[in-house]
Z-matrix of the N, CA and C atoms (Angstrom, degrees):
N
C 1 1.443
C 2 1.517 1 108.47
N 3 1.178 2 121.30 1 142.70
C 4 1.040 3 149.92 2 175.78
C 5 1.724 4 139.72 3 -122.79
N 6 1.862 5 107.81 4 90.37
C 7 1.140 6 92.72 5 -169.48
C 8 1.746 7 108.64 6 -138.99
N 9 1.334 8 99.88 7 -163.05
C 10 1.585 9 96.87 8 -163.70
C 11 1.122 10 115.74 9 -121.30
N 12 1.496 11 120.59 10 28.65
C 13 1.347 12 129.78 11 -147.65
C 14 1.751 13 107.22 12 -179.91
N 15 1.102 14 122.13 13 120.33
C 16 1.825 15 127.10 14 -176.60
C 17 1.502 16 99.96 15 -86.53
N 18 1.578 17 88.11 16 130.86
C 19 1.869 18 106.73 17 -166.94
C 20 1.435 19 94.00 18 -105.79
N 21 1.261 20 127.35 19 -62.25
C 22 1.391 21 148.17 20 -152.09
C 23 1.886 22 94.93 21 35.34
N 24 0.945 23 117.84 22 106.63
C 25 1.485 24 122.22 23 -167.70
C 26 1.467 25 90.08 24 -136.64
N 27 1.625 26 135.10 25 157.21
C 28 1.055 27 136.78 26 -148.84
C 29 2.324 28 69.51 27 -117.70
N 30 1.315 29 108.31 28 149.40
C 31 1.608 30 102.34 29 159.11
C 32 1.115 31 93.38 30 -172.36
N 33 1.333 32 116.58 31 141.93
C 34 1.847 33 113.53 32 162.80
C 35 1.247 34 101.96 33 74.67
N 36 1.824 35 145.04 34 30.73
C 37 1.063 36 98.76 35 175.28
C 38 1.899 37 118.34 36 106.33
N 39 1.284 38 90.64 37 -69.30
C 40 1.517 39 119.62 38 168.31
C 41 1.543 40 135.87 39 -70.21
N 42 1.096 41 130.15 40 -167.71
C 43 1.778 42 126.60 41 143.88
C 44 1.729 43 97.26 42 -126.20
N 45 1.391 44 95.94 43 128.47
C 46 1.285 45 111.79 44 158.12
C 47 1.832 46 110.20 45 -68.79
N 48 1.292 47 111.89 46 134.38
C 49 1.746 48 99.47 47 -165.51
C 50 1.666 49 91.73 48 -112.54
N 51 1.165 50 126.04 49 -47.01
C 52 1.687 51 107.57 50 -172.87
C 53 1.451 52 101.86 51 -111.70
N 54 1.274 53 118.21 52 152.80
C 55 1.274 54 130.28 53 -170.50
C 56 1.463 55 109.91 54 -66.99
N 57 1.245 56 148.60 55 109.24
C 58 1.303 57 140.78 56 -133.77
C 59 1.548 58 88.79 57 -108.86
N 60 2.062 59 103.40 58 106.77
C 61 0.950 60 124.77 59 152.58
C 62 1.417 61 124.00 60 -80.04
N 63 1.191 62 122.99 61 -32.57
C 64 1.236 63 130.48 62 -161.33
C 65 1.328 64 114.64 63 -140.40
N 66 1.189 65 139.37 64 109.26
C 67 1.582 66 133.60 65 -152.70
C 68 1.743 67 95.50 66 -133.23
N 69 1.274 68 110.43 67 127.91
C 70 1.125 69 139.59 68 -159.67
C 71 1.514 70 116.61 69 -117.63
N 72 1.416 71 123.93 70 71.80
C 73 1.744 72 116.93 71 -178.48
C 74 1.630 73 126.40 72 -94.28
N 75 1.329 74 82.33 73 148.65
C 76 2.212 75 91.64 74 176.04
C 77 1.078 76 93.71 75 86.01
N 78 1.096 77 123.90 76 52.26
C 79 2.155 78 127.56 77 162.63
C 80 1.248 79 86.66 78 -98.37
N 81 1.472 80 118.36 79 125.19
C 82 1.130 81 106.33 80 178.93
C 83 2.061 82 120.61 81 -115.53
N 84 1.010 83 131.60 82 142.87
C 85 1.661 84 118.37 83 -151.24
C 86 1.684 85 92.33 84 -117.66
N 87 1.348 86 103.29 85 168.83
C 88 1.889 87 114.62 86 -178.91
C 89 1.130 88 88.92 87 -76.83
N 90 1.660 89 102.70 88 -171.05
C 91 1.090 90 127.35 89 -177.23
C 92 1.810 91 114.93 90 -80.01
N 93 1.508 92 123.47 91 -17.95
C 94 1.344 93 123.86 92 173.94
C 95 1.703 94 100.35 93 -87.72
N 96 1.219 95 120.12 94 -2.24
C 97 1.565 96 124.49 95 165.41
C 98 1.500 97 103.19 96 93.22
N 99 1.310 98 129.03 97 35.60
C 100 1.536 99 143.27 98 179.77
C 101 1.175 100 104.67 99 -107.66
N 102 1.744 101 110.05 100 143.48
C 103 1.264 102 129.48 101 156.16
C 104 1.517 103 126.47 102 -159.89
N 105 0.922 104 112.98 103 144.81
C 106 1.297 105 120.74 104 -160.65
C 107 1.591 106 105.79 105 -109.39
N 108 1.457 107 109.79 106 136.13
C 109 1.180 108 130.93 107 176.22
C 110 1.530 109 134.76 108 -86.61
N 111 1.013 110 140.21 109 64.59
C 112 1.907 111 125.59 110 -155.62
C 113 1.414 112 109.80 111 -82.10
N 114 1.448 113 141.41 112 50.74
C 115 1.103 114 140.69 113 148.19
C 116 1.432 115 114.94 114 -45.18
N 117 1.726 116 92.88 115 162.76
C 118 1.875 117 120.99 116 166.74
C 119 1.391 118 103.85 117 -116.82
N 120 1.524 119 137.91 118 116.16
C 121 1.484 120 114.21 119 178.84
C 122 1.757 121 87.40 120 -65.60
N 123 2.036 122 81.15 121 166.64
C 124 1.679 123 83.56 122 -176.66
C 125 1.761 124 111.28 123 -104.65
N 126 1.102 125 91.62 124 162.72
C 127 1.938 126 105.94 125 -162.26
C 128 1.490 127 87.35 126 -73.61
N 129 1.417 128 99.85 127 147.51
C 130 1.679 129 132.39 128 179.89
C 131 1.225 130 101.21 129 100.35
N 132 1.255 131 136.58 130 -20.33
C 133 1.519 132 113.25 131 -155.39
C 134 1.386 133 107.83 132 -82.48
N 135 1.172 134 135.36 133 123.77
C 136 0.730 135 158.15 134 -138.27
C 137 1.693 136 114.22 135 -93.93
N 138 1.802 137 110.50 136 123.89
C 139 1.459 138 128.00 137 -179.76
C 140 1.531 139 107.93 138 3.36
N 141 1.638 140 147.15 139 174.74
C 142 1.246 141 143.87 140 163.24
C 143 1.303 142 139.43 141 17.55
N 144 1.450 143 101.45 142 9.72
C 145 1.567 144 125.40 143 170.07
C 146 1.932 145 105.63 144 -51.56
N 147 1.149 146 112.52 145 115.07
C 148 1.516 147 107.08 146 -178.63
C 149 1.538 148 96.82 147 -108.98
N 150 1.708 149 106.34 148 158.00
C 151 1.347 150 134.33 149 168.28
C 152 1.460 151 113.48 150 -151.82
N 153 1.525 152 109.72 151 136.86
C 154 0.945 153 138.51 152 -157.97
C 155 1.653 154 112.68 153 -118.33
N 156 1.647 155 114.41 154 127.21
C 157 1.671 156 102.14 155 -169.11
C 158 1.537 157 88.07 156 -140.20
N 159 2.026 158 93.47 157 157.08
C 160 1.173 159 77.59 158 168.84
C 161 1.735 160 86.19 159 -152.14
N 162 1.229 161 145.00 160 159.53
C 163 1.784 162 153.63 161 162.05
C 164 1.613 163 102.17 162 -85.08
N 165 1.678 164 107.98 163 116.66
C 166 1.267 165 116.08 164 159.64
C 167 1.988 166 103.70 165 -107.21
N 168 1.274 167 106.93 166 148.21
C 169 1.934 168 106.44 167 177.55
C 170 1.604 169 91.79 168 -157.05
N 171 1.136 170 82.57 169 139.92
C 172 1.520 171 112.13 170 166.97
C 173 1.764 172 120.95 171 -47.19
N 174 1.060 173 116.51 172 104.92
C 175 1.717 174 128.92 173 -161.05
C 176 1.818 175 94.53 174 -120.56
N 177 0.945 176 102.25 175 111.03
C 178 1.712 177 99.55 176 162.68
C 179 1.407 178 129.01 177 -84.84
N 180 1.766 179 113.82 178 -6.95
C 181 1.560 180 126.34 179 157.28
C 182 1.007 181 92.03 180 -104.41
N 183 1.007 182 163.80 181 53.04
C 184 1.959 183 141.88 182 101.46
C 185 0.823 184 113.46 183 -67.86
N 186 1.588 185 116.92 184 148.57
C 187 1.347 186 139.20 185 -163.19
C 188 1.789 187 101.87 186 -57.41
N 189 1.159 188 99.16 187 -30.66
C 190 1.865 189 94.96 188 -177.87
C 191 1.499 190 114.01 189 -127.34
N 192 1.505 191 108.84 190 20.59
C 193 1.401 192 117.58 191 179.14
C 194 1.689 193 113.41 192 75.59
N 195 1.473 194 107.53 193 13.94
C 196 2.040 195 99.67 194 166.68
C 197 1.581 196 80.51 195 -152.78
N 198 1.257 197 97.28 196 165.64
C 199 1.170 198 135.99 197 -171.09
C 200 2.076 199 118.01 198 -143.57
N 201 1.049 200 106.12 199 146.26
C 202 1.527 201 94.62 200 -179.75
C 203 1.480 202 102.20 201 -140.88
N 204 1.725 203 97.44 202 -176.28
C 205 1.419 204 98.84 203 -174.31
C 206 1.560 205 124.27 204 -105.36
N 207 1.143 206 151.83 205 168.85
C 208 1.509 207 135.45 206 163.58
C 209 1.602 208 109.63 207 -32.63
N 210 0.963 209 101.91 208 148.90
C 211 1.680 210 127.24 209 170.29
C 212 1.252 211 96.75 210 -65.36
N 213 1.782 212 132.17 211 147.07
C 214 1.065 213 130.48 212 176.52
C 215 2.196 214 93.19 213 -131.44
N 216 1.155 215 115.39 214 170.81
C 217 1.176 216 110.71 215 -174.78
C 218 1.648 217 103.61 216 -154.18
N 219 1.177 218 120.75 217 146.80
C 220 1.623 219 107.04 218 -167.39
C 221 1.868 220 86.45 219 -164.72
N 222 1.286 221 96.62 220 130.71
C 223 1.597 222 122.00 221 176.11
C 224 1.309 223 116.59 222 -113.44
N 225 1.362 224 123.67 223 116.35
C 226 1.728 225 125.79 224 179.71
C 227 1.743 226 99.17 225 -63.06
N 228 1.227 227 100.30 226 145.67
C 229 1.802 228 130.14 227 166.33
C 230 1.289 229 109.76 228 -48.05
């Protein structure tokens, strides 16, 4: 998930951490639950613009069957 705005919302079990603007499926991670991203942020966006991410996956021992990852948070230059 991908959003532009901090939710921290309790869901699943979990906290949903950014307000899910942008939801992103079938990323798929190894077996230690890693994946790597090779983006460019994109040009214009503008000085202190923040975005907020976070990985939800399907867990069949979680309390509600998903599980996610830490909240990540990233501020443009």
């Amino acid at each position: 998930m991908v959003g532009f705005a901090l939710l921290e919302a309790p869901s699943r079990g979990g906290t949903l951490v950014p307000f899910p603007d942008i939801l992103v499926i079938g990323l798929p991670i190894d077996a230690a639950g890693t994946q790597v991203i090779d983006e460019t942020w994109p040009t214009g966006v503008p000085s202190g613009a923040q975005v907020f991410l976070q990985y939800w996956f399907a867990d069949p021992g979680a309390v509600h069957g998903f599980a996610a990852s830490n909240g990540l948070s990233g501020t443009t230059p």
